[in-house]
VOGU-728826 format. One record per residue: residue number from 1; residue in one letter; x, z, y of N, C-alpha, C, CB in turn. Coordinates in steps of 0.2 Angstrom, whole numbers, m for minus. Glycine has a CB too. Layout:
<r><resi>NUM</resi><resn>a</resn><n_xx>X</n_xx><n_zz>Z</n_zz><n_yy>Y</n_yy><ca_xx>X</ca_xx><ca_zz>Z</ca_zz><ca_yy>Y</ca_yy><c_xx>X</c_xx><c_zz>Z</c_zz><c_yy>Y</c_yy><cb_xx>X</cb_xx><cb_zz>Z</cb_zz><cb_yy>Y</cb_yy></r>
...
// end
This chain:
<r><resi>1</resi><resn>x</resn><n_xx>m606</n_xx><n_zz>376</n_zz><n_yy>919</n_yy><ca_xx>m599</ca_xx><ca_zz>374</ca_zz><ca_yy>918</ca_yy><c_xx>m594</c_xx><c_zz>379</c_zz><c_yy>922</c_yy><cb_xx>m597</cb_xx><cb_zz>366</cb_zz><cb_yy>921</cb_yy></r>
<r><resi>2</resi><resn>x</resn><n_xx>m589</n_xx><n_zz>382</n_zz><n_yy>917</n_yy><ca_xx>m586</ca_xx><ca_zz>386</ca_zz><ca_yy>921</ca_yy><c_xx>m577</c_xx><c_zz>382</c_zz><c_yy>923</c_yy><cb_xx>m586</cb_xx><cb_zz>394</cb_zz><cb_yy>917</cb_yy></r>
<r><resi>3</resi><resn>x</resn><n_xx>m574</n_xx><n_zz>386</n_zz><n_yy>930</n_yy><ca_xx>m569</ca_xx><ca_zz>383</ca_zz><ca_yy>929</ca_yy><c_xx>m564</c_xx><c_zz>389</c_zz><c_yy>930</c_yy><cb_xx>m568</cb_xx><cb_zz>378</cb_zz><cb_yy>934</cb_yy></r>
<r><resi>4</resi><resn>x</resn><n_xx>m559</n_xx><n_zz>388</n_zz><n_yy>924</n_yy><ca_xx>m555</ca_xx><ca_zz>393</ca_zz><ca_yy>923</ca_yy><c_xx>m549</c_xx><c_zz>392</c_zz><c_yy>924</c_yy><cb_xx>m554</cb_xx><cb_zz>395</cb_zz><cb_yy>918</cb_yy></r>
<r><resi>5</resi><resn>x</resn><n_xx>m545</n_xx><n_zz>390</n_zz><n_yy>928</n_yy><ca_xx>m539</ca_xx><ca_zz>389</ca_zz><ca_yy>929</ca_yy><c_xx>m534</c_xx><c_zz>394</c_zz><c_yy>927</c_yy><cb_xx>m538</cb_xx><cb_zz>389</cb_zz><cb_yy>936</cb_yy></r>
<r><resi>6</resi><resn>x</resn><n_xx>m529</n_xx><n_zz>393</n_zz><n_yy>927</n_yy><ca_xx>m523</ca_xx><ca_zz>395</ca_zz><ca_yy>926</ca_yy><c_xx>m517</c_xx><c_zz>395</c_zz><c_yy>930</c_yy><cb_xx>m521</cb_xx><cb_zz>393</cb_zz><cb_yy>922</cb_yy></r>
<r><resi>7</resi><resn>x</resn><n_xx>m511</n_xx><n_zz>400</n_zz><n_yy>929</n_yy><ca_xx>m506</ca_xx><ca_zz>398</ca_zz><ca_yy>936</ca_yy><c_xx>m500</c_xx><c_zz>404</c_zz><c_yy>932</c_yy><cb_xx>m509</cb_xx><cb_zz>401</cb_zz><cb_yy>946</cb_yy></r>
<r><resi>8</resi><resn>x</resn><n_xx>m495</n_xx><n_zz>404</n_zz><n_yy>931</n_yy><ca_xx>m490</ca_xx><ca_zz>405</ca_zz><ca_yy>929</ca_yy><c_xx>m482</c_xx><c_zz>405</c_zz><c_yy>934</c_yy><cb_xx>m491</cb_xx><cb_zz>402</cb_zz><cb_yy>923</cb_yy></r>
<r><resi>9</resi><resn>x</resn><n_xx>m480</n_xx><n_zz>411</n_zz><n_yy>937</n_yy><ca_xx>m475</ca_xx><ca_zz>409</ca_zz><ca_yy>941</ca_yy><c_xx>m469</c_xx><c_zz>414</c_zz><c_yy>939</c_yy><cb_xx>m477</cb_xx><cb_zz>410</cb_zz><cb_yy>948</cb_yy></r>
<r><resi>10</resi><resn>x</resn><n_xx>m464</n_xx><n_zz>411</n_zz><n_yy>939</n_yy><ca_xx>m457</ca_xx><ca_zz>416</ca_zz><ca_yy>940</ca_yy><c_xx>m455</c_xx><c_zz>414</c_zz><c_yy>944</c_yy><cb_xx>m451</cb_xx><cb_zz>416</cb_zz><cb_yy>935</cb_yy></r>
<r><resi>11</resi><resn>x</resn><n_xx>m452</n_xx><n_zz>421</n_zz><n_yy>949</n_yy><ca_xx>m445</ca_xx><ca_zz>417</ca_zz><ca_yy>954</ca_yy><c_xx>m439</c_xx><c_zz>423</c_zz><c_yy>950</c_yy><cb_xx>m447</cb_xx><cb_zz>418</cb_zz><cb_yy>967</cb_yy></r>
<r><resi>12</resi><resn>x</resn><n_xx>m434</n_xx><n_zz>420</n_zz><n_yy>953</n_yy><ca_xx>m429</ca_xx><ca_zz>424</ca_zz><ca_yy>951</ca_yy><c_xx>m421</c_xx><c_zz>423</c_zz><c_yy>958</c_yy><cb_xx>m428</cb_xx><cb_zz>423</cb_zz><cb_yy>942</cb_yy></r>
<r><resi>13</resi><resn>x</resn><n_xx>m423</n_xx><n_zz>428</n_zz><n_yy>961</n_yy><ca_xx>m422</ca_xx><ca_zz>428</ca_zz><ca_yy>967</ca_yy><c_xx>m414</c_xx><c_zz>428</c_zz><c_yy>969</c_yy><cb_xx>m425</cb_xx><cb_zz>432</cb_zz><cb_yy>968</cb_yy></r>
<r><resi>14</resi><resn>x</resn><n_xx>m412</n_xx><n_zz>432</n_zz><n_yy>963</n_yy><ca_xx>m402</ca_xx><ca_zz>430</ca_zz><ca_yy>961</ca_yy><c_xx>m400</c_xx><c_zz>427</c_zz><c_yy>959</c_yy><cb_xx>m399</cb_xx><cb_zz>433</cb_zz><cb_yy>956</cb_yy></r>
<r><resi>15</resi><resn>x</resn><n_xx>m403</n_xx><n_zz>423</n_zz><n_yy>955</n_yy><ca_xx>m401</ca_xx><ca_zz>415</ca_zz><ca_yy>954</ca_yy><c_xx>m406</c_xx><c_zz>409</c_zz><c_yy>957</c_yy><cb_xx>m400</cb_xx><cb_zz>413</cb_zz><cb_yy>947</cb_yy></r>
<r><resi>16</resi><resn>x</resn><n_xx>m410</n_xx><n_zz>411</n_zz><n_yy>960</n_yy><ca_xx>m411</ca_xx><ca_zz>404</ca_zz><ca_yy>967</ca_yy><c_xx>m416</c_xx><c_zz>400</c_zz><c_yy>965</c_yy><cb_xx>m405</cb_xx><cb_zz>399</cb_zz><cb_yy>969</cb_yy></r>
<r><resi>17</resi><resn>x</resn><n_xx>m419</n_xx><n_zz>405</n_zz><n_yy>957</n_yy><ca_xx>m424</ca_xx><ca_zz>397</ca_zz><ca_yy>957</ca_yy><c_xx>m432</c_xx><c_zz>399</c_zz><c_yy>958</c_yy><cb_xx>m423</cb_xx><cb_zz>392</cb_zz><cb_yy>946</cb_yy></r>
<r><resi>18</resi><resn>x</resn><n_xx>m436</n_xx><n_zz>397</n_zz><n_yy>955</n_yy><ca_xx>m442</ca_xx><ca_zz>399</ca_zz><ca_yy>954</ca_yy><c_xx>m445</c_xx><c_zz>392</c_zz><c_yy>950</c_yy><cb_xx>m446</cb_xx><cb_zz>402</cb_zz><cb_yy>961</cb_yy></r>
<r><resi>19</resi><resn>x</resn><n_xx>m451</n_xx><n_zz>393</n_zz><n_yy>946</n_yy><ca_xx>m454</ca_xx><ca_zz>391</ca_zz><ca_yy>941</ca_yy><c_xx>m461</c_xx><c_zz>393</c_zz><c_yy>941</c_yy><cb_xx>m452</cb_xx><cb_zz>393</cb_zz><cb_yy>936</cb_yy></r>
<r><resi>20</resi><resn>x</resn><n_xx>m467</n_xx><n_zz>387</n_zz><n_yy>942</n_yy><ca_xx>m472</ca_xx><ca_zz>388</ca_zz><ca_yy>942</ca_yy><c_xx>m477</c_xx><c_zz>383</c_zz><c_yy>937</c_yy><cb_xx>m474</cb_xx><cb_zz>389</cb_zz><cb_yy>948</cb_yy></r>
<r><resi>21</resi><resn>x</resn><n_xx>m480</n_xx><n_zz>384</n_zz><n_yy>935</n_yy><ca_xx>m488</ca_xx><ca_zz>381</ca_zz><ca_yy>931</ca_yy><c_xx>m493</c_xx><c_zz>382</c_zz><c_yy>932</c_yy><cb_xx>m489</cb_xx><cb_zz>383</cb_zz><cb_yy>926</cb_yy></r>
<r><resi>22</resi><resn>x</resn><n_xx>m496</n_xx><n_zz>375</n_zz><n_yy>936</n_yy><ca_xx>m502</ca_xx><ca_zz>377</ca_zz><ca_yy>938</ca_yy><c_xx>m507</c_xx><c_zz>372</c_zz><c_yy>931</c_yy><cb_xx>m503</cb_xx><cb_zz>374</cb_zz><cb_yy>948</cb_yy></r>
<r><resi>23</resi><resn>x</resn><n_xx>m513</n_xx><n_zz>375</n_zz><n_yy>929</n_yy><ca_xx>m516</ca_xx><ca_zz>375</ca_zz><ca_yy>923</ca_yy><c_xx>m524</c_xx><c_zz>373</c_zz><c_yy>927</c_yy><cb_xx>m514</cb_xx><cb_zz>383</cb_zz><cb_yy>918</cb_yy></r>
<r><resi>24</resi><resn>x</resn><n_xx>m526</n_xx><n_zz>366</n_zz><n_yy>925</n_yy><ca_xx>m533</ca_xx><ca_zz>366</ca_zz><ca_yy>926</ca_yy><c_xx>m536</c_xx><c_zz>366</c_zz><c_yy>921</c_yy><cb_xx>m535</cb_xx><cb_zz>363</cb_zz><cb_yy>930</cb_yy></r>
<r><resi>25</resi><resn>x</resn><n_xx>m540</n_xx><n_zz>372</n_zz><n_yy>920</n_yy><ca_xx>m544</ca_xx><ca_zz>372</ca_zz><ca_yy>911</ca_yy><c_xx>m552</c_xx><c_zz>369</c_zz><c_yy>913</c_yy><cb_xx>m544</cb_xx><cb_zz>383</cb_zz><cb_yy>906</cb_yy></r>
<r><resi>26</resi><resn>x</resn><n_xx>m554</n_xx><n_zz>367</n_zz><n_yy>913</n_yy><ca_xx>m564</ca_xx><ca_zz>364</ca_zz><ca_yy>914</ca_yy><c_xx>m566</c_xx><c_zz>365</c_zz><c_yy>908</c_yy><cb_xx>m566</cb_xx><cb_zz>354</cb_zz><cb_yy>916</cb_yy></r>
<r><resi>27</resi><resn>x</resn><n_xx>m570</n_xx><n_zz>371</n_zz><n_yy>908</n_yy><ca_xx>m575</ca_xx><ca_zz>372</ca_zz><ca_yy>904</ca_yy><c_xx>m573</c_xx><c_zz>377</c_zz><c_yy>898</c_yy><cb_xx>m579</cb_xx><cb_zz>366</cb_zz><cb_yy>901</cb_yy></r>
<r><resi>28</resi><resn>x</resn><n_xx>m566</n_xx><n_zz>378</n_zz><n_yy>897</n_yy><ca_xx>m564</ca_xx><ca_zz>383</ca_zz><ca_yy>893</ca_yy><c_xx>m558</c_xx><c_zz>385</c_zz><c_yy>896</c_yy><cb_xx>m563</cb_xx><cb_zz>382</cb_zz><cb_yy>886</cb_yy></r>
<r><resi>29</resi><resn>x</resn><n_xx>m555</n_xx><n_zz>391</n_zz><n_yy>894</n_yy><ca_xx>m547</ca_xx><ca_zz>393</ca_zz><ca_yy>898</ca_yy><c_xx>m544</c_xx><c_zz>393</c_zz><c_yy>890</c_yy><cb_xx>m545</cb_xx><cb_zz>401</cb_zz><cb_yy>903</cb_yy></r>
<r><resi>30</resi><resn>x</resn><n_xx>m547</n_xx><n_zz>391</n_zz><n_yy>886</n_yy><ca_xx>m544</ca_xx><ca_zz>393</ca_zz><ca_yy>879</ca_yy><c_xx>m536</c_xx><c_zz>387</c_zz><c_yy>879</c_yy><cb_xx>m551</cb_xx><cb_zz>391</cb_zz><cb_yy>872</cb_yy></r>
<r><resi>31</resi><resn>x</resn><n_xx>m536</n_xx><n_zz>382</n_zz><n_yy>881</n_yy><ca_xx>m530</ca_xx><ca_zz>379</ca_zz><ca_yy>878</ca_yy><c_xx>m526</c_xx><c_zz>380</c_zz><c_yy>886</c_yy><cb_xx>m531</cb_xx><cb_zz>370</cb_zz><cb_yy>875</cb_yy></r>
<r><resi>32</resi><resn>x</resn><n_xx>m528</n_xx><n_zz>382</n_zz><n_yy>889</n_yy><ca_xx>m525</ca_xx><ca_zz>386</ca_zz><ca_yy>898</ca_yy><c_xx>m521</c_xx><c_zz>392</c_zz><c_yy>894</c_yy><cb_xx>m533</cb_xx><cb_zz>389</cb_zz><cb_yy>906</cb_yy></r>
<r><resi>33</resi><resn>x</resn><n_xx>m523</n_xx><n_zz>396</n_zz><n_yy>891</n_yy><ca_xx>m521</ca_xx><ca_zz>402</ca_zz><ca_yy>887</ca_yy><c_xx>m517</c_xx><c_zz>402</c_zz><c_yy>881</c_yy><cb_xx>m527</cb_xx><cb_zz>404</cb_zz><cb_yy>885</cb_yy></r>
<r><resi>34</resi><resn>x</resn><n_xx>m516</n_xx><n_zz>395</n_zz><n_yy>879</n_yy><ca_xx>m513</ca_xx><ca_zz>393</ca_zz><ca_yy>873</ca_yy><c_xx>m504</c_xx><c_zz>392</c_zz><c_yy>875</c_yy><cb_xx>m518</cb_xx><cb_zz>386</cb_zz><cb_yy>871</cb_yy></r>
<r><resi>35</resi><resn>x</resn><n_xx>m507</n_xx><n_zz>387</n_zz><n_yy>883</n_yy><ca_xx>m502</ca_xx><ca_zz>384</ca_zz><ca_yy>885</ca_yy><c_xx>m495</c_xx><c_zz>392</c_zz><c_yy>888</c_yy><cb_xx>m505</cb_xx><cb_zz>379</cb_zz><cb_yy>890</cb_yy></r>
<r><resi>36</resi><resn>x</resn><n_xx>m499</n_xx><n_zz>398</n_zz><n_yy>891</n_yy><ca_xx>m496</ca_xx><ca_zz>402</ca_zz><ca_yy>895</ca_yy><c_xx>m494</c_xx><c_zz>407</c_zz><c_yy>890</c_yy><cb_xx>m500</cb_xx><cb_zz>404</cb_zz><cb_yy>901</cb_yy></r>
<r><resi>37</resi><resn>x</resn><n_xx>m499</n_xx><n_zz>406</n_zz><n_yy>883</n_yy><ca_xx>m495</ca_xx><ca_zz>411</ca_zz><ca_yy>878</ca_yy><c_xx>m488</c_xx><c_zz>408</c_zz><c_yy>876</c_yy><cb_xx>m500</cb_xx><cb_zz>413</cb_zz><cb_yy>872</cb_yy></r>
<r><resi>38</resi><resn>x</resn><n_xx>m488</n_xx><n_zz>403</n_zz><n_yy>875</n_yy><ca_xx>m483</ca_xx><ca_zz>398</ca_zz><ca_yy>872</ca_yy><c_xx>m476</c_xx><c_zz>400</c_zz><c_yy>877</c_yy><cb_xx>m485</cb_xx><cb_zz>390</cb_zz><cb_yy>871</cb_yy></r>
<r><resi>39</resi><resn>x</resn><n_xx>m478</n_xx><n_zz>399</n_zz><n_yy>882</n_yy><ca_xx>m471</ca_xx><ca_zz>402</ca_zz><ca_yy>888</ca_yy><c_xx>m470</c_xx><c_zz>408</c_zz><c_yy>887</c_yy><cb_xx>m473</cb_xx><cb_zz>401</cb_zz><cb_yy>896</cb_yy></r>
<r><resi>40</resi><resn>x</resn><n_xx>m474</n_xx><n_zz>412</n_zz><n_yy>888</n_yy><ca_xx>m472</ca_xx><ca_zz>421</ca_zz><ca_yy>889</ca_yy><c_xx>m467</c_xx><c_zz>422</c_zz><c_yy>880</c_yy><cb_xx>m483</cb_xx><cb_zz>429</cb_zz><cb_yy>889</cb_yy></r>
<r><resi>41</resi><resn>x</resn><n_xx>m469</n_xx><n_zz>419</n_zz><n_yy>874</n_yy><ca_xx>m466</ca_xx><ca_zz>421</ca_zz><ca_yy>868</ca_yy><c_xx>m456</c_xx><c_zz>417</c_zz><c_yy>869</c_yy><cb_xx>m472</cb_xx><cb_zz>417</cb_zz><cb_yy>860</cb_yy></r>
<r><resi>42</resi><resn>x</resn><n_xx>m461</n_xx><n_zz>410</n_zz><n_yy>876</n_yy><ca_xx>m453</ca_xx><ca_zz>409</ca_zz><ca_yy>873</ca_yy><c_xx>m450</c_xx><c_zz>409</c_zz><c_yy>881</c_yy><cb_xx>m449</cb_xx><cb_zz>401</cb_zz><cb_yy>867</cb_yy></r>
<r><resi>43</resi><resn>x</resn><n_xx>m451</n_xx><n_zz>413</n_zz><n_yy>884</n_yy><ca_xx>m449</ca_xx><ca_zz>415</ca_zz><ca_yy>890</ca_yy><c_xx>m441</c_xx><c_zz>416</c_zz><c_yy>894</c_yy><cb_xx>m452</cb_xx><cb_zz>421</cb_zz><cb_yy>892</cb_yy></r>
<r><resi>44</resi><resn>x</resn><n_xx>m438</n_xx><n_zz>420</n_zz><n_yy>888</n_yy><ca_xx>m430</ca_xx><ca_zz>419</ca_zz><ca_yy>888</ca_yy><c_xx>m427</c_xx><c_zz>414</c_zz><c_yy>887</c_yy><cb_xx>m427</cb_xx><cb_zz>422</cb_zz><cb_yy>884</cb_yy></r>
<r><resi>45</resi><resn>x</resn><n_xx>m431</n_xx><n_zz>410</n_zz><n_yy>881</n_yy><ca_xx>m425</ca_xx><ca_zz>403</ca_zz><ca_yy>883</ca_yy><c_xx>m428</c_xx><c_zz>399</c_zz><c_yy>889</c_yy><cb_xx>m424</cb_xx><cb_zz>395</cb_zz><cb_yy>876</cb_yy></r>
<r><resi>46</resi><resn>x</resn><n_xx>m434</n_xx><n_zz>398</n_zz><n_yy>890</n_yy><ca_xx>m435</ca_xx><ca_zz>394</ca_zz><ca_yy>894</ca_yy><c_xx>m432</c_xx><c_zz>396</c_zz><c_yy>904</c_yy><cb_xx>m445</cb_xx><cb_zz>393</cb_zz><cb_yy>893</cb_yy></r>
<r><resi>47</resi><resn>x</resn><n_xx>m430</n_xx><n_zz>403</n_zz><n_yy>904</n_yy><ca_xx>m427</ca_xx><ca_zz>405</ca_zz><ca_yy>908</ca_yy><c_xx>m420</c_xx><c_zz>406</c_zz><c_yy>908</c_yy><cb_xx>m430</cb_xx><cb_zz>409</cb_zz><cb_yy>909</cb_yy></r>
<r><resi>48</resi><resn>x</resn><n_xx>m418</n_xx><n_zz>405</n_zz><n_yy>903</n_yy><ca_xx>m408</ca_xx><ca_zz>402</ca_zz><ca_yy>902</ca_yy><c_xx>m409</c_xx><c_zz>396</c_zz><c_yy>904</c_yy><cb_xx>m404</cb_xx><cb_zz>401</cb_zz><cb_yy>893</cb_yy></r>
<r><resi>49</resi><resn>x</resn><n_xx>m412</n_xx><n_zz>391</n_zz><n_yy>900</n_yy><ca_xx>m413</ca_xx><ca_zz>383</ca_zz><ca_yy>905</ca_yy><c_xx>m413</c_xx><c_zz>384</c_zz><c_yy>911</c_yy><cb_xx>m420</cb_xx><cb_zz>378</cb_zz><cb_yy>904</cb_yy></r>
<r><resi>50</resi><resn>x</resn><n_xx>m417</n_xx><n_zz>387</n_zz><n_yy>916</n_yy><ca_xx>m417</ca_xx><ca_zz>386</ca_zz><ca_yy>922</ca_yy><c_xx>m412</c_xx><c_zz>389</c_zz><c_yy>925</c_yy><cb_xx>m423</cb_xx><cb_zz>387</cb_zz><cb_yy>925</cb_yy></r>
// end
């Protein structure tokens, strides 16, 4: 059994926030990988929200 985690962080230090994702994948990272590709494509809006 492997364990693949995941973790995904921004801080952004001019405007005072930071943003993290902690991902526990058990036995594949494939949907851990799904989830962090889905952010990085939509990383600009999700970083206007914050």
């Amino acid at each position: 059994m492997k364990n693949e985690d995941r973790c995904l962080i921004w801080i952004n230090q001019k405007e005072e926030w930071d943003f993290v994702i902690i991902l526990a994948a058990h036995n594949t990272a494939h949907s851990a990988e799904l989830v962090l590709k889905t952010f990085g494509k939509e990383s600009g809006s999700v970083q206007q929200i914050l």
